[in-house]
C-alpha positions in Angstrom: 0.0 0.0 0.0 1.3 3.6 -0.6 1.7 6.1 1.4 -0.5 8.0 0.3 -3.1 5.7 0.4 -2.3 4.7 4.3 -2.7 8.2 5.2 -5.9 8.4 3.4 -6.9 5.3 5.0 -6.2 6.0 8.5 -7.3 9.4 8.5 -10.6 7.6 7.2 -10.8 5.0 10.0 -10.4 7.8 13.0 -12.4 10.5 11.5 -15.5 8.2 10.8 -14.8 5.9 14.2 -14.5 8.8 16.3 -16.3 11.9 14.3 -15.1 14.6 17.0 -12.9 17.5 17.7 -12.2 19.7 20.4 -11.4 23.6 19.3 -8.8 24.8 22.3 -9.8 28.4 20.7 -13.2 28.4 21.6 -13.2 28.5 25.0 -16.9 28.1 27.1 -19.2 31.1 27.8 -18.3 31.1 31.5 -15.0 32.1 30.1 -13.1 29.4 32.4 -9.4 30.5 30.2 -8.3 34.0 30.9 -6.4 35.4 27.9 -4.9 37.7 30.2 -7.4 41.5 29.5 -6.6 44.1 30.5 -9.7 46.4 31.6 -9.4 50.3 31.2 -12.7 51.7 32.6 -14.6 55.1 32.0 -17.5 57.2 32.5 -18.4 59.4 35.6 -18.4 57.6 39.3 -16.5 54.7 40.5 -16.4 51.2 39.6 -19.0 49.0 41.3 -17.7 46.8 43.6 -19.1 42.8 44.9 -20.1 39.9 43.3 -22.8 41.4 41.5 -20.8 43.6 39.8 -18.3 41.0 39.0 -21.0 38.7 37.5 -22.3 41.8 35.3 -18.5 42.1 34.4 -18.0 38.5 33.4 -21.1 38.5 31.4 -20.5 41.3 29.7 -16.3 39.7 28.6 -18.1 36.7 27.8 -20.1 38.5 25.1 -16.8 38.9 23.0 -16.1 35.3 23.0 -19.4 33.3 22.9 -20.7 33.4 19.3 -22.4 31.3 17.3 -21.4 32.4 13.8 -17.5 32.5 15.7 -14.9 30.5 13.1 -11.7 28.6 14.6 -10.1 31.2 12.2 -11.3 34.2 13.9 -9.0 36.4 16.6 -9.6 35.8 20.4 -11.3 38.9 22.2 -8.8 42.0 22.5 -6.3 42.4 25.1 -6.8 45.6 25.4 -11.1 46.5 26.4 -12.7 49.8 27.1 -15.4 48.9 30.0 -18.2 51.0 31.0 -18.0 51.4 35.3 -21.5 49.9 35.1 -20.4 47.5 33.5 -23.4 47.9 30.4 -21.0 49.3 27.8 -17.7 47.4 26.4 -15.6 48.2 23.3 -12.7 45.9 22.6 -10.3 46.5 19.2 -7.6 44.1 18.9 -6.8 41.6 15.6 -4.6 38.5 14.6 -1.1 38.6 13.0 -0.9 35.4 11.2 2.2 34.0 9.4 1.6 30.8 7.3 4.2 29.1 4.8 4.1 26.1 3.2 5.3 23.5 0.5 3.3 22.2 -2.5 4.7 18.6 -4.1 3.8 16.1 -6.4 1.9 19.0 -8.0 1.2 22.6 -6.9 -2.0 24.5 -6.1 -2.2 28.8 -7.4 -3.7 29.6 -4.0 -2.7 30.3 -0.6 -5.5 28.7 0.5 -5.5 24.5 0.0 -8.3 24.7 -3.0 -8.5 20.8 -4.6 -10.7 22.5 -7.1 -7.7 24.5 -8.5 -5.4 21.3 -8.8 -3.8 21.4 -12.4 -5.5 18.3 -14.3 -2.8 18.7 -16.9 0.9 17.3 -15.8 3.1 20.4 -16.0 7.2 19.4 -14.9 7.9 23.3 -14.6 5.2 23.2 -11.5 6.0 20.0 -9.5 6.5 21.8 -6.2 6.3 25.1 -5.2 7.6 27.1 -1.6 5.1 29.9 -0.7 4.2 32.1 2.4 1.8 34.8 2.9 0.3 36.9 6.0 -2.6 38.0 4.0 -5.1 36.3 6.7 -4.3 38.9 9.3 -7.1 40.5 10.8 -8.1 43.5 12.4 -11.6 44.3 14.2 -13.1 46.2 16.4 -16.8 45.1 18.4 -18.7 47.2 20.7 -21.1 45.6 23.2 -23.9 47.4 25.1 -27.1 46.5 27.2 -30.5 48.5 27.0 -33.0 48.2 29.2 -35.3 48.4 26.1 -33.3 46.4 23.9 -31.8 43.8 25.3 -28.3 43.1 24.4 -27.0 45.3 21.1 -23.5 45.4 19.5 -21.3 46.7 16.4 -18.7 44.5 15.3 -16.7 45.7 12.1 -13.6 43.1 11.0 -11.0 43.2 7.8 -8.4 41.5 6.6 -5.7 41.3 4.1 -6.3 39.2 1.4 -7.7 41.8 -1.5 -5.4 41.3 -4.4 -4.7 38.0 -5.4 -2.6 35.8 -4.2 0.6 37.6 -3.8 -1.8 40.9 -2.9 -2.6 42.5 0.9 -5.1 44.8 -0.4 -7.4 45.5 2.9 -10.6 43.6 2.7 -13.7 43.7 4.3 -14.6 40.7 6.1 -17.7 41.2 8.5 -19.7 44.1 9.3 -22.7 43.8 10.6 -25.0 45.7 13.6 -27.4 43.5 16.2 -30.1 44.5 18.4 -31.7 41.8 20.5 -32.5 38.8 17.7 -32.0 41.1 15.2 -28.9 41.4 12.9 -28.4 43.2 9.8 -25.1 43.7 7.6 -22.4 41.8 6.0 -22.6 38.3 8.1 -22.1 34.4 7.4 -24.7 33.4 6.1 -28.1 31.9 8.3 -27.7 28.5 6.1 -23.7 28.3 7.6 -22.2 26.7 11.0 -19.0 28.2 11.5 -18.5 27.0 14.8 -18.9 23.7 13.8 -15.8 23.4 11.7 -12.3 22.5 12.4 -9.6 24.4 13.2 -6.7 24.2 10.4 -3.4 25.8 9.1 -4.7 26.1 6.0 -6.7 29.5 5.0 -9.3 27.5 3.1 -10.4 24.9 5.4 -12.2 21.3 4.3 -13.4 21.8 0.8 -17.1 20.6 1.6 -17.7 23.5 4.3 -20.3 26.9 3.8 -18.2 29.7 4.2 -20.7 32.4 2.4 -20.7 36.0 3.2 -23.4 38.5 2.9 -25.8 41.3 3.3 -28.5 39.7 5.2 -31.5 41.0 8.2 -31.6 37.8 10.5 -34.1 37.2 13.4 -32.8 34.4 15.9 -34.2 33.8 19.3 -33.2 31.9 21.9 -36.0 30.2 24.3 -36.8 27.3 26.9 -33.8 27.7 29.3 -31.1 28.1 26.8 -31.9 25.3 25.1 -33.8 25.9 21.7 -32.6 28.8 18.9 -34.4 29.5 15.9 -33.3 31.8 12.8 -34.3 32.9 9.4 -32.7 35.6 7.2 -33.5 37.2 4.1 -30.5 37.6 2.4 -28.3 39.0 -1.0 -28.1 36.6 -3.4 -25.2 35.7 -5.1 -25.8 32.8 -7.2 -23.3 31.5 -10.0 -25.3 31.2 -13.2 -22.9 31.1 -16.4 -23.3 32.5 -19.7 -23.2 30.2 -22.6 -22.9 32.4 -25.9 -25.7 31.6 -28.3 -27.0 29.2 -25.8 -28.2 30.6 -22.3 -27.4 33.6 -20.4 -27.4 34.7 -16.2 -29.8 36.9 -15.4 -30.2 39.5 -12.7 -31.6 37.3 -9.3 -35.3 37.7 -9.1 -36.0 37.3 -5.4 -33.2 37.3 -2.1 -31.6 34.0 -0.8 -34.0 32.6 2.1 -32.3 30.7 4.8 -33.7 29.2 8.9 -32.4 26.8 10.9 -33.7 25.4 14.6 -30.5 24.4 16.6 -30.9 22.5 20.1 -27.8 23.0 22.1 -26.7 22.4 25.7 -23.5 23.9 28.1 -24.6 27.3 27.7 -24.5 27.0 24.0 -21.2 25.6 23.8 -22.3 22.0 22.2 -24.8 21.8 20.0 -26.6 19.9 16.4 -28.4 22.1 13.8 -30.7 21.6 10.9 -30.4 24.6 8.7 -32.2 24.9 4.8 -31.9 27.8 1.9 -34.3 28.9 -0.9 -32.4 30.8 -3.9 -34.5 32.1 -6.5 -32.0 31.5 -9.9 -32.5 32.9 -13.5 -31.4 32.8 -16.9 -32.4 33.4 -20.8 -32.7 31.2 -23.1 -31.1 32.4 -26.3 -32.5 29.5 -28.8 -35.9 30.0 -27.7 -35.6 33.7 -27.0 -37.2 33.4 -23.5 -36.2 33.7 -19.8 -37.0 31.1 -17.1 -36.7 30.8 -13.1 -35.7 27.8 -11.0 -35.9 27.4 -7.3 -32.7 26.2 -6.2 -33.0 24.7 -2.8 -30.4 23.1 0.3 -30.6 21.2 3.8 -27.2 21.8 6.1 -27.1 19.3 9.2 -24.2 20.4 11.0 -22.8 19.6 14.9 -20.5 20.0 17.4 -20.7 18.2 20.1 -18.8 16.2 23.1 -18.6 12.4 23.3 -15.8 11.0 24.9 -13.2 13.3 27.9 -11.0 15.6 26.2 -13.2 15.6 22.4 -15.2 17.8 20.6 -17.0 16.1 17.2 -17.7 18.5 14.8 -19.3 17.2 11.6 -21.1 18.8 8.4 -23.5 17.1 5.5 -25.0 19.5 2.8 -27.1 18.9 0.2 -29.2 20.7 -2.3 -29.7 21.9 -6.0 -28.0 25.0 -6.9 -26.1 25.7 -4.0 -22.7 24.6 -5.8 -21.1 27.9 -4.9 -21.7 27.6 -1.1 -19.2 25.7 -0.4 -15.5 26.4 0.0 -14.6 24.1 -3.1 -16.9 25.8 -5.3 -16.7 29.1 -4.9 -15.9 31.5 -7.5 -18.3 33.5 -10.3 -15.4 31.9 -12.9 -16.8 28.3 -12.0 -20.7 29.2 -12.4 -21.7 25.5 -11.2 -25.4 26.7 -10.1 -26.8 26.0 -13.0 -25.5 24.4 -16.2 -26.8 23.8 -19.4 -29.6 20.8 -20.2 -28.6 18.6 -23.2 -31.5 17.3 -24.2 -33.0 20.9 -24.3 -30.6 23.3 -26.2 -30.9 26.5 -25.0 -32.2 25.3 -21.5 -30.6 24.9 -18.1 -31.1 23.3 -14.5 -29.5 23.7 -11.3 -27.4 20.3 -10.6 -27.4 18.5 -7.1 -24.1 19.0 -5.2 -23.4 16.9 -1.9 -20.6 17.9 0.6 -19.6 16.5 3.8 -16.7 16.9 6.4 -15.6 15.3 9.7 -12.9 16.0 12.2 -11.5 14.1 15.2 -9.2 16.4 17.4 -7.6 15.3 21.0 -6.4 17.4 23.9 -2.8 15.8 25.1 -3.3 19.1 27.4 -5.1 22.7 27.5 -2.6 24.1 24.9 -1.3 21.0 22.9 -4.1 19.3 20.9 -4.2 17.8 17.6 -6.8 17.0 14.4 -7.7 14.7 11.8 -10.5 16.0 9.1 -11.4 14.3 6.2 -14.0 16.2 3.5 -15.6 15.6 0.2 -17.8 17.7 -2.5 -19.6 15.9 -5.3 -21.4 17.3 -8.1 -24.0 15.3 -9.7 -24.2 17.6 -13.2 -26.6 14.7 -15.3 -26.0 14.1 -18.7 -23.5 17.3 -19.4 -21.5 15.8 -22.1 -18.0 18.0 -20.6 -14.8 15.6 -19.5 -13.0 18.4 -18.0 -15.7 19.1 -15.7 -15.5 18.9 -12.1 -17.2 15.6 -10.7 -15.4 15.7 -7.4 -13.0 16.5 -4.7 -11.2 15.2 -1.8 -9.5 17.1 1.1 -7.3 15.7 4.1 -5.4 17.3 6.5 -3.6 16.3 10.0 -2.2 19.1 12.2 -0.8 19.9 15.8 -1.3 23.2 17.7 -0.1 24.6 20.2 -0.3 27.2 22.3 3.3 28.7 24.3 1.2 31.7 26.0 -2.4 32.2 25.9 -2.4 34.2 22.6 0.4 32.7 20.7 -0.9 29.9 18.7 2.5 27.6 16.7 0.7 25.1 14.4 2.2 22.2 11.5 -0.2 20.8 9.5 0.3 17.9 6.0 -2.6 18.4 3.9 -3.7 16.3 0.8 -6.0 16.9 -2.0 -7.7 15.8 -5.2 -10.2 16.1 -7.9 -11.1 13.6 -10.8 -13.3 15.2 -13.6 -16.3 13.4 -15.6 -13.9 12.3 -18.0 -11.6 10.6 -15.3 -9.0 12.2 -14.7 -7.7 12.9 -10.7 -4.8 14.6 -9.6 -3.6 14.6 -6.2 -1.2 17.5 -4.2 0.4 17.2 -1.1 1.2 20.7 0.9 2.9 21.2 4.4 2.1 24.3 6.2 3.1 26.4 9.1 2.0 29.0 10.9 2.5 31.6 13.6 -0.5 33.3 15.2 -0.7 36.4 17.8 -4.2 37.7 18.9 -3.7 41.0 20.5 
C-alpha cells in the first residue's frame, strides 16, 4: 500500500470511528481561560464593587467570546477592552497577525488557500513543487457591546483582513460588518444556512473543501428560548448565485428574489455543544437564447451540522449538505469563474437546470493538554451535473489534512499541519497535491 493511500486510509478510519474535535480556541461562555485582558474603565463615578458587579462584568467579557457564527479562524477577544463602570457598555479592538508558509509537491495548487478545485489536471514538470508564504489572513476588528433596558443586548462589530489582491496581494478587505439589536442582525454576516462554529480548526486558509463559508448582506431574526436550550433563525439575504453564460446558448440573469435561509439548533453547556438543521431557498434565473425566453428555477439546500462532546477531552464536529444549486456555497466551489449553479440541459438546447451537489466533512481532534491538541479532518464535494456531455468538468474532490497546535502563551498559537487533496473530472481524470504548512499566530 502507498503512502498516500495509508494516510488516506487511517485518517478515514479515525475520523469516521471517532467523528469529533475539540477547538482549544473556543473556550466556554463562562470564560473558564483567561487570555490575560486588561480592563481600562470610564464614565463618571467609581467602579461598582461585589459579586454582583463582578457577575455583570464577566457576562459582559463573555459576550466577546461566545458566538455562534465565531470561526476557529477568527482572533480571540482583545487584550486591550474599554469597559463601561456599570459595566453595560464594552468596546474591545484588537486583531490577529498570522504567518503561514508552506510546501506544495507532487503537484502545486495557485492559491494560498489548499483549493482541490484548482489542482492542475494537466501534468506540468515546470510546477512540480512550489515554496510559498503569505500573511494575508491577518485580521483587524473592532466590536462594541452594550445592554439596554429596552433592547436587550445590542453590538457593532466591524472586521477586515488582508487578502484583497490575489494571491501575492494585501489589499485590505472587508470581512464582516454587521449591527445587532436583541434577535435582530443586519449587515455583511455568514450566512443563516452556515455553521462556522462547527468546523475545524486548520493551518490552511481554506479549510475542508465541503464547508459553507458564504458572506453576505442579510436581516436575520434568531431567538433563543426554553432555558437556553432551543434557537431559531431565518434571514433574508443577498443573493449571489453562480449562473454562467453560454454564448448563443443561455445567459445569467439578474436574481429575481433574495436567498432565504432558517435553521432550529438544540444545544446544551450554555451554547457551547450543539446539532443544527439549517435549509436555503435561492431564486435563480437565466435566458434562453434558442428559444428567445427567460426562465426561473428554485434552487434549494438542507445543512445538518454539529459539534458536540462524546468522549473526555473531544469535541465532534461534523457537516453534511445537500441541495440543488447551492454549488457555490461551499468552500470548493466558490468562484463566479466556475458558475456550477446552473448548467446547461442537453436534451434541451438553450435550456438549463441547477445540478445536485453533496458535501460533507468530519474532524477528530484530541487534547494531550489545554494548549497541545491535535486534528484529523477528512472532506468531500460531489457534483451530480446529469447528462452534461463536458470531460473536464468537475465531478469531485477530496481534502485531508492532519495538524498539531499549540499554544506557548495564551495568545500565541504555533501550528504544523500535512494536507492532501484531489479532484477527478467526468472524464476521469484525478490529480492529487500534497502541501505542508506552518504558521505563527498572535491575537492581540
Amino acid at each position: 500500500m502507498s503512502l498516500r493511500k495509508l494516510l488516506l486510509a487511517s485518517m478515514c478510519t479515525a475520523t469516521v470511528a471517532s467523528f469529533a474535535q475539540i477547538n482549544a480556541e473556543q473556550p466556554a461562555p463562562d470564560i473558564a481561560v483567561d487570555h490575560g485582558h486588561k480592563t481600562i474603565y470610564f464614565g463618571e463615578g467609581s467602579s461598582a464593587s461585589g459579586s454582583a458587579a463582578e457577575a455583570a462584568r464577566q457576562e459582559l467579557m463573555g459576550k466577546f467570546y461566545f458566538d455562534q457564527f465565531r470561526h476557529a479562524h477568527d482572533p480571540l477577544a482583545p487584550y486591550f477592552m474599554f469597559m463601561s463602570k456599570d459595566s453595560r457598555l464594552a468596546l474591545g479592538i484588537g486583531g490577529q497577525f498570522n504567518a503561514i508558509g508552506y510546501y506544495d509537491w507532487n503537484g502545486t495548487i495557485n492559491d494560498n488557500g489548499f483549493v482541490t478545485f484548482e489542482i492542475p489536471m494537466v501534468r506540468d514538470n515546470t510546477q512540480r513543487h512550489r515554496i510559498g508564504a503569505t500573511a494575508s489572513q491577518s485580521k483587524l476588528f473592532m466590536r462594541l457591546f452594550g445592554k439596554s433596558d429596552r433592547f436587550g443586548w445590542y453590538q457593532l462589530y466591524i472586521s477586515a483582513k488582508f487578502s484583497g489582491g490575489g494571491m501575492n496581494g494585501y489589499g485590505f478587505k472587508l470581512d464582516k460588518a454587521y449591527a445587532s439589536i436583541g434577535d435582530w442582525t443586519l449587515g455583511y454576516a455568514n450566512t443563516t444556512f452556515s455553521d462556522p462554529a462547527a468546523c475545524p480548526n486548520t493551518v490552511d486558509p481554506q479549510g475542508p473543501n465541503a464547508e459553507i463559508s458564504e458572506t453576505t448582506m442579510l436581516l436575520r431574526y434568531m431567538h433563543t428560548f426554553k432555558g437556553n436550550r432551543w434557537s431559531v433563525a431565518a434571514s433574508v439575504e443577498a443573493p449571489n448565485d453562480q449562473v454562467p453564460d453560454y454564448v448563443g446558448i443561455a445567459s445569467a440573469c439578474n436574481a429575481f428574489m433574495p436567498d432565504v435561509a432558517a435553521f432550529a439548533q438544540y444545544q446544551w453547556a450554555d451554547g457551547l455543544y450543539h446539532i443544527r438543521l439549517s435549509g436555503i431557498i435561492r431564486g435563480l434565473e437565466y435566458r434562453n437564447e434558442v428559444a428567445a425566453g427567460n426562465h426561473r428555477t428554485i434552487g434549494w439546500g438542507a445543512h445538518l451540522s454539529t459539534v458536540a462532546d462524546p468522549l473526555p477531552a473531544t469535541r465532534f464536529y461534523g457537516s453534511i449538505n445537500v441541495g440543488k444549486g447551492i454549488a457555490s456555497l461551499n468552500n470548493d466551489l466558490q468562484c463566479s469563474s466556475r458558475g456550477l449553479d446552473m448548467l446547461p440541459d442537453v436534451e434541451t438546447p438553450g435550456s438549463m437546470r441547477a445540478p445536485t451537489s453533496l458535501a460533507w466533512y468530519a474532524a477528530l481532534q484530541y487534547n494531550f493538554r489545554p494548549d497541545l491538541y491535535s486534528t484529523v479532518m477528512f472532506s468531500e464535494v460531489r457534483l451530480y451535473p446529469g447528462d452534461v456531455q463536458n470531460d473536464g468538468l468537475y465531478k469531485y474532490g477530496l481534502y485531508g489534512a492532519a495538524n498539531i497546535f499549540w499554544n506557548p502563551t495564551s495568545r500565541l498559537l504555533l501550528g504544523a499541519e500535512y494536507d492532501f487533496g484531489a479532484r477527478k473530472n467526468l472524464g476521469g481524470d484525478r490529480r492529487w497535491v500534497n502541501r505542508i504548512g506552518l504558521t505563527c499566530q498572535y491575537s492581540f
